[in-house]
N, C-alpha and C positions, 0 to 999 in steps of 0.2 A: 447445573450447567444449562444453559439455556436455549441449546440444540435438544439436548434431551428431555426437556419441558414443552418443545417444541413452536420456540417464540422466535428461533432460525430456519427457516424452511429456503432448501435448494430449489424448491419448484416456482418461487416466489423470487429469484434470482440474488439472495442472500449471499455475502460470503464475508472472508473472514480476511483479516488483515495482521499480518505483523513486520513491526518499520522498525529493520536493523540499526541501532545508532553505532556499531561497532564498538561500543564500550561497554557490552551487556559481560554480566556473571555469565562465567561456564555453564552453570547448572540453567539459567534462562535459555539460553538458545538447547539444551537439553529438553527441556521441559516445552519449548513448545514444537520444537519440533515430535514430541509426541502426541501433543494437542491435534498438529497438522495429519497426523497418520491416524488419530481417531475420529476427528472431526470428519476427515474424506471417508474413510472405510466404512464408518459403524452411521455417518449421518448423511455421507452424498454431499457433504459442504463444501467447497473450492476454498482453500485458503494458500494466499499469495503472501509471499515472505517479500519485501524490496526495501530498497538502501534508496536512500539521497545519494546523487553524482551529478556532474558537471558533462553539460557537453559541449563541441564547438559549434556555432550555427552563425550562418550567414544573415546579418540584417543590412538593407538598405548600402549592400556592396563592400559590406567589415565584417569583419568574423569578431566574435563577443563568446564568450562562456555564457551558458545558461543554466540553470538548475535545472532539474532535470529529478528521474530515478529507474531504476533500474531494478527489473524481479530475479529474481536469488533461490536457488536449489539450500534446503535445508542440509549444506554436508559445508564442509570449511573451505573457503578457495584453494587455502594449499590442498586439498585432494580434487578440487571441481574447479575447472575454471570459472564456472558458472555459479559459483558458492557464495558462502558470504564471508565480509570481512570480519574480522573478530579484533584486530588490534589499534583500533583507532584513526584508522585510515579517512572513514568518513568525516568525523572531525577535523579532521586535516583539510582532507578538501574545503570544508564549507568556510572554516578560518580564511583559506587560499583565498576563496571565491568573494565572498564579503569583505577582504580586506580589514577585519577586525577581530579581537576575542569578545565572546560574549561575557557580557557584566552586570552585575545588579542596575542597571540603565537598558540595557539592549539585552533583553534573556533571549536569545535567539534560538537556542538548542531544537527544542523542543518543537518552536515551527520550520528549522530551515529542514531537521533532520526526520520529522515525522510529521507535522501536517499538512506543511509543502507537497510534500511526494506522497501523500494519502490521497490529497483532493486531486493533484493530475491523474496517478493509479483510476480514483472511482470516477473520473470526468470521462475518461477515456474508455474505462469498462462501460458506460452508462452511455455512451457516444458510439458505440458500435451496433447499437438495439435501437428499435424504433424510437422506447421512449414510451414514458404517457402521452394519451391524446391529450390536446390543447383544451378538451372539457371539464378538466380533470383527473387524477390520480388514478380513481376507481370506476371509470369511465371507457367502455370498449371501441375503437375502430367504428364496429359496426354498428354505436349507436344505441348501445345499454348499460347497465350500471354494470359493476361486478361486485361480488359479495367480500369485500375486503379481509374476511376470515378463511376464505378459502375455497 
């Protein structure tokens, strides 16, 4: 596990991701959501569960669907409203929203349903912090390197 080899570190502002497609195995959203309750407990990690959705947004004076996504409590909606879906739902949407199925031509799944909504999730994580300096990654504010191991 690479939290516990220590190649994820929380102080390092790591964290962990998992992109509901609401057509997972029972036993998958089992299994991680025990991932998420050892991952926090036993390594201090942040792990954010979130679905692909659609929202409505005003552009240029029309309202348009956007993709979008939205973070999710590891428990079922039917018990959380704030849960996740499990029955296909997001499928649905993303069909809705593209106006198409996906085909051996357009394999869409995979990015409307989890890269899509990964790269807003970490844009927007990574957009609330200063960020690296403009010198560099490993580079401080004040004008020194940092030891990028730690």
């Amino acid at each position: 596990m690479a939290a516990k080899e220590g190649l994820l570190r929380p102080e390092r502002g790591d964290v962990v991701l998992f992109a509901n497609t609401s057509a997972e195995h029972p036993g998958t959203y089992e299994f991680a959501a025990r991932c998420k309750d050892r991952l926090e407990t036993e390594f201090g990690l942040p792990v954010l569960w979130f679905e692909f959705c659609t929202v409505e947004d005003a552009w240029r004076g029309e309202y348009r669907r956007k993709a979008s996504y939205r973070l999710v409590k590891p428990i079922p909606i039917e018990k959380d409203t704030d849960g996740f879906r499990s029955s296909g739902e997001l499928f649905e949407e993303m069909v809705s929203w593209q106006g198409m199925l996906p085909n051996p031509h357009s394999r869409t799944c995979t990015a409307r349903l989890k890269l899509y909504p990964a790269h807003e999730l970490i844009s927007e994580w990574l957009g609330q912090t200063d960020g690296p300096a403009h010198a560099g990654h490993h580079w401080t504010r004040k004008g020194g390197l940092v030891d990028p191991n730690g």
